[in-house]
VMD Tcl script that draws the C-alpha trace (Angstrom):
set ca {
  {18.49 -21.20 20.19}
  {20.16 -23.84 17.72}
  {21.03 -22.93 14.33}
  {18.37 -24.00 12.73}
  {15.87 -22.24 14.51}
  {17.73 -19.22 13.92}
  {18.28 -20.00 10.23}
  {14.59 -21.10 9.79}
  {13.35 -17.84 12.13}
  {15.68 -15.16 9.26}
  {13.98 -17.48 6.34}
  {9.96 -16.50 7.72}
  {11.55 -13.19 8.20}
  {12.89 -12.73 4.77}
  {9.90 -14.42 2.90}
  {7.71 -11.88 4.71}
  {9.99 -9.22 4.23}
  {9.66 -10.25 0.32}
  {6.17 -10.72 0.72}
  {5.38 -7.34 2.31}
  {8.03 -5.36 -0.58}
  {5.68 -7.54 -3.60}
  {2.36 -6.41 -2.49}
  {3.49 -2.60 -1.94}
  {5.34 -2.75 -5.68}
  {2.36 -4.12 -6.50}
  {-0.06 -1.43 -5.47}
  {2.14 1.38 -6.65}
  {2.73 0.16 -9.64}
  {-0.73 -0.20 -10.81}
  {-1.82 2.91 -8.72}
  {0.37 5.13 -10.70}
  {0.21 2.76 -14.57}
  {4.16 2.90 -13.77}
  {4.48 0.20 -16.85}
  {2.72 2.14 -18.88}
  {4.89 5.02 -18.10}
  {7.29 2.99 -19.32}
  {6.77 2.74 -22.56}
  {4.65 4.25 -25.22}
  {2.03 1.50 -25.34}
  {-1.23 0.83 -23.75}
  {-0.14 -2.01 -21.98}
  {-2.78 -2.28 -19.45}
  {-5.85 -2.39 -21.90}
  {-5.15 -5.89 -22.85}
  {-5.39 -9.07 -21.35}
  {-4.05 -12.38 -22.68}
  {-6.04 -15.55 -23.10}
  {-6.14 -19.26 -23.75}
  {-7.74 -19.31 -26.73}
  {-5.88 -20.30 -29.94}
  {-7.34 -17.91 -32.19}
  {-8.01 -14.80 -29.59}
  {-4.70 -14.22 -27.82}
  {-5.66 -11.35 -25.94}
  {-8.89 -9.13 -25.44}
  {-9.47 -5.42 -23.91}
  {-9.46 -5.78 -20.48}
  {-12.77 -4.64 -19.09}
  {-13.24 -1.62 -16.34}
  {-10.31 -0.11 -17.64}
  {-10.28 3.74 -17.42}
  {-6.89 5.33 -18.89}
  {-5.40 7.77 -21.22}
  {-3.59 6.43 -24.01}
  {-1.38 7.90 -27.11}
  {-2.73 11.37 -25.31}
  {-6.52 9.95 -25.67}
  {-8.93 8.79 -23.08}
  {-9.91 5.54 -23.40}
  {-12.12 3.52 -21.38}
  {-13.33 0.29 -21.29}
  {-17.13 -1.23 -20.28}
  {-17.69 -4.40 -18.38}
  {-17.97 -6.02 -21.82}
  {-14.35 -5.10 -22.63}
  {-15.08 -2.79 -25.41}
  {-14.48 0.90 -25.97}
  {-17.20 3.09 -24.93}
  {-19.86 3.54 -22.01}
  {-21.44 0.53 -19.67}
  {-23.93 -1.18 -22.22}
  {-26.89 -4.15 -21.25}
  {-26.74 -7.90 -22.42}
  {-29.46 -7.05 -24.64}
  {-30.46 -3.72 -26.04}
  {-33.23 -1.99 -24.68}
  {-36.96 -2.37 -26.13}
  {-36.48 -0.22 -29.80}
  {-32.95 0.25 -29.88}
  {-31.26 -0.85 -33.05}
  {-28.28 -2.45 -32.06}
  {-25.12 -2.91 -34.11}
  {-21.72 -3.93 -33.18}
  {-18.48 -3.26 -34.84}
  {-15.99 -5.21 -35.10}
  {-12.36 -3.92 -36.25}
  {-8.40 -3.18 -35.48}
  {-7.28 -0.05 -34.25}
  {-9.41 2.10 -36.68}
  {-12.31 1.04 -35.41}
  {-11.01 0.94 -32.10}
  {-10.11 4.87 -32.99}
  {-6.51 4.72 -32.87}
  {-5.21 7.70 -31.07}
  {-9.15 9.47 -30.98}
  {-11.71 10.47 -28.57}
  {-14.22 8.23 -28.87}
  {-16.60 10.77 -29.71}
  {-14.30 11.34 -32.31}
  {-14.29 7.87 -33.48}
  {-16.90 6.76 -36.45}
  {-18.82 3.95 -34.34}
  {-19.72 6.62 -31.89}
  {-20.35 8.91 -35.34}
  {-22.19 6.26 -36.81}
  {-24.78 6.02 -33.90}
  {-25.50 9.68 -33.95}
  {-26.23 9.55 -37.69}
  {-28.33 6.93 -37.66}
  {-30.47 8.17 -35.07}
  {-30.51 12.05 -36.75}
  {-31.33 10.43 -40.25}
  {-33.98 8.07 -38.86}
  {-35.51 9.94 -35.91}
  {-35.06 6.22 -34.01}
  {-32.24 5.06 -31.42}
  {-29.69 3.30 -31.92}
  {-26.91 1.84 -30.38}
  {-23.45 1.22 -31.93}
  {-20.85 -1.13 -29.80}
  {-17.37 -0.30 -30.33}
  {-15.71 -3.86 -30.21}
  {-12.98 -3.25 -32.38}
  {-9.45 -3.89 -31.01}
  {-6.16 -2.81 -31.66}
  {-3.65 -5.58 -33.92}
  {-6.94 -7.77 -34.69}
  {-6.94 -9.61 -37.91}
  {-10.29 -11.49 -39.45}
  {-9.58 -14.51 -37.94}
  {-9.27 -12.82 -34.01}
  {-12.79 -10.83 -35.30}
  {-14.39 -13.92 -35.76}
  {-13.16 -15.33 -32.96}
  {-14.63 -12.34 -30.69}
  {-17.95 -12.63 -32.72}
  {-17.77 -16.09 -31.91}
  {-16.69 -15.54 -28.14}
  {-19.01 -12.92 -27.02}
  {-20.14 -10.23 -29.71}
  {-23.52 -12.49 -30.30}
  {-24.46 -12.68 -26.88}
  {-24.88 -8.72 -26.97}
  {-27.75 -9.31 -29.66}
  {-27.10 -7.09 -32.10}
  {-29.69 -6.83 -35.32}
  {-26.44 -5.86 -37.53}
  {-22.58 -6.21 -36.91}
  {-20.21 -4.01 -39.63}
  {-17.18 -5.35 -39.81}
  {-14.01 -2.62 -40.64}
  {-12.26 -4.28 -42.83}
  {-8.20 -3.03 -42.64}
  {-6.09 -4.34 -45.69}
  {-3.65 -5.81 -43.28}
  {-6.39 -8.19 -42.11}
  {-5.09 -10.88 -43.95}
  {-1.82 -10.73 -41.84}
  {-0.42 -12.40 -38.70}
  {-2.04 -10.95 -35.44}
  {0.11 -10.25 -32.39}
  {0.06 -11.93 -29.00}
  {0.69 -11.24 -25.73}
  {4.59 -10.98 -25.01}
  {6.65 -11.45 -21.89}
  {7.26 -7.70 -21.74}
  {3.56 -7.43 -21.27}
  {2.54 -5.63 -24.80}
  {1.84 -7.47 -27.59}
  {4.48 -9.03 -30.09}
  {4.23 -10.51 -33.87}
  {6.98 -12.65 -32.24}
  {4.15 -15.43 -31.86}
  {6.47 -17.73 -30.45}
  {6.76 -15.91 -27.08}
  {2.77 -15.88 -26.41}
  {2.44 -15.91 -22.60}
  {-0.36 -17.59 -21.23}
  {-3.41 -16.02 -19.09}
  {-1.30 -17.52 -15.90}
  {1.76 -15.85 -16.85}
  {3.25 -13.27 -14.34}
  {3.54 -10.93 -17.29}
  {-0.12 -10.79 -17.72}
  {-1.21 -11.16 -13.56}
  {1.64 -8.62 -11.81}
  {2.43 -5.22 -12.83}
  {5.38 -5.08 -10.49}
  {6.66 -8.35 -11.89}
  {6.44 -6.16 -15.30}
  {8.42 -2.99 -13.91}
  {10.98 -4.79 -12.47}
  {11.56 -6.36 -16.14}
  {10.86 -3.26 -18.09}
  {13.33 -1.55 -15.59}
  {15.88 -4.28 -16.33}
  {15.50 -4.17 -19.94}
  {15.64 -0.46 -20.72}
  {18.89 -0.55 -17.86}
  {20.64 -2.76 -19.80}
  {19.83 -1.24 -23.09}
  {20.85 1.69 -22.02}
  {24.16 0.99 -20.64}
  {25.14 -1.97 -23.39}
  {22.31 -1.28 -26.08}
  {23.12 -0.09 -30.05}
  {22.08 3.94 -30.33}
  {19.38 3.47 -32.63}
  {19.45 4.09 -36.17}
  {18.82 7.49 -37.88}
  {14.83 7.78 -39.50}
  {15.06 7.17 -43.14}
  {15.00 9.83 -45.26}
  {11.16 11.30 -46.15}
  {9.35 11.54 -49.49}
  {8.58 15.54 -49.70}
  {5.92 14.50 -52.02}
  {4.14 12.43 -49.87}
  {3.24 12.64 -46.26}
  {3.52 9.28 -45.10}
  {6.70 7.69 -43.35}
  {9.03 5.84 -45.29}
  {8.92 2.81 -43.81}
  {5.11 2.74 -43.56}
  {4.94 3.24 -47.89}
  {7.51 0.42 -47.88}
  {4.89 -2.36 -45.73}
  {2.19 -0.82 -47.62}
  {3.77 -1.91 -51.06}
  {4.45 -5.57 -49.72}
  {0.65 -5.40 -48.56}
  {-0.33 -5.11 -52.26}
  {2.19 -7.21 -53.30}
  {0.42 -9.90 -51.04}
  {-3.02 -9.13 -52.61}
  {-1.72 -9.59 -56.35}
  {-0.23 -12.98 -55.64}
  {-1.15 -14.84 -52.11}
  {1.78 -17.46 -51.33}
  {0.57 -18.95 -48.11}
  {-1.59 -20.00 -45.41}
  {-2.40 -16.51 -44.24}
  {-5.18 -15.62 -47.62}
  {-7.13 -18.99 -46.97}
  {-7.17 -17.97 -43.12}
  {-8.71 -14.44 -43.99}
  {-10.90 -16.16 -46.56}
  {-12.56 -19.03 -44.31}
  {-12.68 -16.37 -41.41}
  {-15.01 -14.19 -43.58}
  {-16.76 -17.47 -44.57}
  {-17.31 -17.87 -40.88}
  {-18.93 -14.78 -40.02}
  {-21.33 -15.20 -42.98}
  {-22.40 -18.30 -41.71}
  {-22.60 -17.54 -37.87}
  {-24.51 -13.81 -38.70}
  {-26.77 -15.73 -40.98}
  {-27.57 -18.55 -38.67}
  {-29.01 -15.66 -35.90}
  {-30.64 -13.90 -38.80}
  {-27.88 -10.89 -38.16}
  {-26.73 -8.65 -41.24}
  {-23.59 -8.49 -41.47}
  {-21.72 -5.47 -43.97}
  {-18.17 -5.38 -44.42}
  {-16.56 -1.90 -44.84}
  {-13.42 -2.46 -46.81}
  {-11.06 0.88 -45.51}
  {-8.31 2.07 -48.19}
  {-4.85 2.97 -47.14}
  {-3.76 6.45 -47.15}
  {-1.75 6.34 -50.27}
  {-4.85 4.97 -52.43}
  {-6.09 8.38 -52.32}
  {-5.30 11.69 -53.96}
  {-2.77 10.13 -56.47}
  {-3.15 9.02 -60.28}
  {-3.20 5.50 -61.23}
  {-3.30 4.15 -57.20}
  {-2.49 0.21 -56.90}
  {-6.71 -1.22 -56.06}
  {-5.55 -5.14 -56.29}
  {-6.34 -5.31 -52.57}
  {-9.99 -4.25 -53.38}
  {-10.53 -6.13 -56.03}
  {-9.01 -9.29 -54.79}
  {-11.34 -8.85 -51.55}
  {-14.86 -7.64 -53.23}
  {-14.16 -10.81 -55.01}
  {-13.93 -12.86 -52.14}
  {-17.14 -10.98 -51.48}
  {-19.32 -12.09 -54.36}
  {-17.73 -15.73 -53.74}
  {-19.53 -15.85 -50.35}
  {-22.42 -13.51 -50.94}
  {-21.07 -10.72 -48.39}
  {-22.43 -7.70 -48.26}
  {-19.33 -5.49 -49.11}
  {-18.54 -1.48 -49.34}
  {-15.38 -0.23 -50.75}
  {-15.08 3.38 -49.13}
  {-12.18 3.90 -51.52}
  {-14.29 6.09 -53.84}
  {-15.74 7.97 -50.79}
  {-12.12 8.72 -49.52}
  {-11.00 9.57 -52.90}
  {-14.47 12.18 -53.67}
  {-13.06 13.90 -50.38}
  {-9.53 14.02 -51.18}
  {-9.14 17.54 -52.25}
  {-10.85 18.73 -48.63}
  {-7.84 18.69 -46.65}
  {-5.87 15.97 -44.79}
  {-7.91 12.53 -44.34}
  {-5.06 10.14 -42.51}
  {-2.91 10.53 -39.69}
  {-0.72 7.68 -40.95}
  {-0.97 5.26 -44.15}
  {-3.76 3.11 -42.38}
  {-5.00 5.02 -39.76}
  {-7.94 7.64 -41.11}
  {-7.84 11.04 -38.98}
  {-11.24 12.50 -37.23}
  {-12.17 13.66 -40.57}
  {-11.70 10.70 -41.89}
  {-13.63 8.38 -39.73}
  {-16.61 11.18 -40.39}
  {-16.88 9.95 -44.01}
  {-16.77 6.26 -42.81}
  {-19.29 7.19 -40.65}
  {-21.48 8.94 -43.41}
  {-21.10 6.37 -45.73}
  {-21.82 3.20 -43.53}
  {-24.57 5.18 -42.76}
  {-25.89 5.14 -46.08}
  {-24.85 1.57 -46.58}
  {-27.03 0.28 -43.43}
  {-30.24 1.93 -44.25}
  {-30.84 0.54 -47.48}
  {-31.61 -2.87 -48.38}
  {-28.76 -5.06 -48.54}
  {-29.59 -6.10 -52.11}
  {-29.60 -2.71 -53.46}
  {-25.92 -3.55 -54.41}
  {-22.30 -3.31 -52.55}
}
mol new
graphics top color blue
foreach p $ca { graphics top sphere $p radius 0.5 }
foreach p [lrange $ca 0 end-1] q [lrange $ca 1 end] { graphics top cylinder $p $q radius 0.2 }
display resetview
């Protein structure tokens, strides 16, 4: 045998070898979520795309527990149970739209208030509905409109609610190289990207990474030191204070974003003869203090009037329930007994006439 034969003969044998060692990595490491083992994020409920202004989207079929909740997704790619094109003859639909709160960051579903909402409307109204969960986790107003836009029509729903979070306004992340998503927009990764195809290409880099961290890495800084007075982290107060610094004076491109966003969802819910309400949410520290900082909710029911939204501040229904007991599990993420007054007071909100006032 020349050397060539011998040299090509160990080259078949080696790609196969490779071959053989990719598609075994491969199956074990989505068999046992080993990236999500990883690290404390959800990595495999999102999927990136091509689309400018939706960078990534739940990925459908996706059955999983994440942040110690189980979360599955429907062949729609939203939180919740399997759900037709079209609703079934006298079934209300409505879809949400939303971040992580309406997503129900670290919740049962049950727990969360789209699945609330349903069961109030149909035990105050004696009718069925049905309340789509498409809120997802990082989503600003733009990627909301974008998913309206994309697919959230389609489902034909007679209302959509829209939960407003006052970071809305901000930068959206993408989908990183590590797999989870980044506000490092710059490193976006493309639907073709290994990083969103392979979960053993992802292992072997999340190995890698936390290896060499480990070994070569800072230690990480000590937590700040805590408020006694208030229960929210440190750092969280801190972005929450820039937030409304934002609000009082807008210096960039990200306010007229927001604004023409909302704009957009007017016109698209109007055009199909959909109402649309949008539930502005408070942060945490708006509530059970004197003299809280509302420019964020002024600055937005403004907007409001300015495009003829139908808008609801659930400030004052946070604040009427502030002495009950503990309402947030972090500055902007309302705990179960929070999302029950959301629930409640959308409620309200959707079964009167839209004109009857914001």
């Amino acid at each position: 045998m020349t050397f060539g034969r011998r040299l090509g003969r160990v080259l078949v044998v080696g790609l196969l070898g490779l071959l053989v060692f990719a598609t075994l990595g491969e199956i074990v490491a989505r068999g046992l979520d080993l990236v999500d083992r990883l690290n404390a994020f959800p990595r495999g409920l999102f999927v990136a795309t091509d689309d400018e202004k939706l960078p990534y989207l739940l990925r459908p079929g996706m059955d999983v527990f994440a942040r110690g909740v189980h979360v599955a997704t429907n062949e729609h790619g939203m939180r919740g149970p399997p759900v037709s094109e079209k609703p079934p003859p006298g079934v209300h639909r409505v879809l949400v739209l939303g971040d992580s709160v309406a997503f129900g960051f670290r919740l049962e579903l049950e727990d969360a208030f789209p699945r609330l909402l349903e069961r109030e409307l149909d035990r105050r109204t004696g009718e069925r509905f049905e309340v789509l969960n498409a809120g997802v986790e990082g989503y600003n107003s733009e990627n909301e409109l974008a998913l309206l836009e994309r697919s959230g029509l389609a489902l034909a729903p007679e209302t959509v609610v829209v939960a407003f979070n006052l970071n809305d306004f901000d930068y959206g992340p993408v989908m990183g190289p590590m797999g989870v998503l980044t506000l490092e927009r710059d490193k976006r990764v493309s639907s073709w990207s290994l990083s969103n195809l392979s979960e053993f290409y992802l292992l072997l880099k999340w190995l890698t990474a936390l290896g060499w961290q480990r070994a070569f890495g800072p230690a990480p800084p000590p937590p700040p030191p805590g408020d006694p007075s208030s229960p929210f982290d440190p750092f969280d107060r801190y972005i929450s204070k820039l937030r409304k610094q934002y609000y009082a004076k807008p210096n960039d491109g990200r306010w007229p974003t927001m604004v023409e966003s909302l704009r957009g969802m007017a016109e698209v819910t109007r055009a199909k003869g959909v109402r649309l309400l949008v539930a502005i949410l408070p942060d945490g520290d708006q509530i059970g203090v004197p003299d809280p900082d509302l420019t964020p909710q002024q600055k937005l029911l403004a907007v409001c009037q300015d495009l003829g939204l139908e808008c609801l501040d659930l400030r004052p229904t946070f604040a009427a329930a502030a002495g009950q007991g503990p309402l947030f599990m972090d500055i902007m993420h309302p705990n179960a007994a929070g999302h029950r007054l959301v629930a409640d007071a959308l409620a309200t909100a959707l079964l009167r006439r839209p004109q009857e006032g914001t």
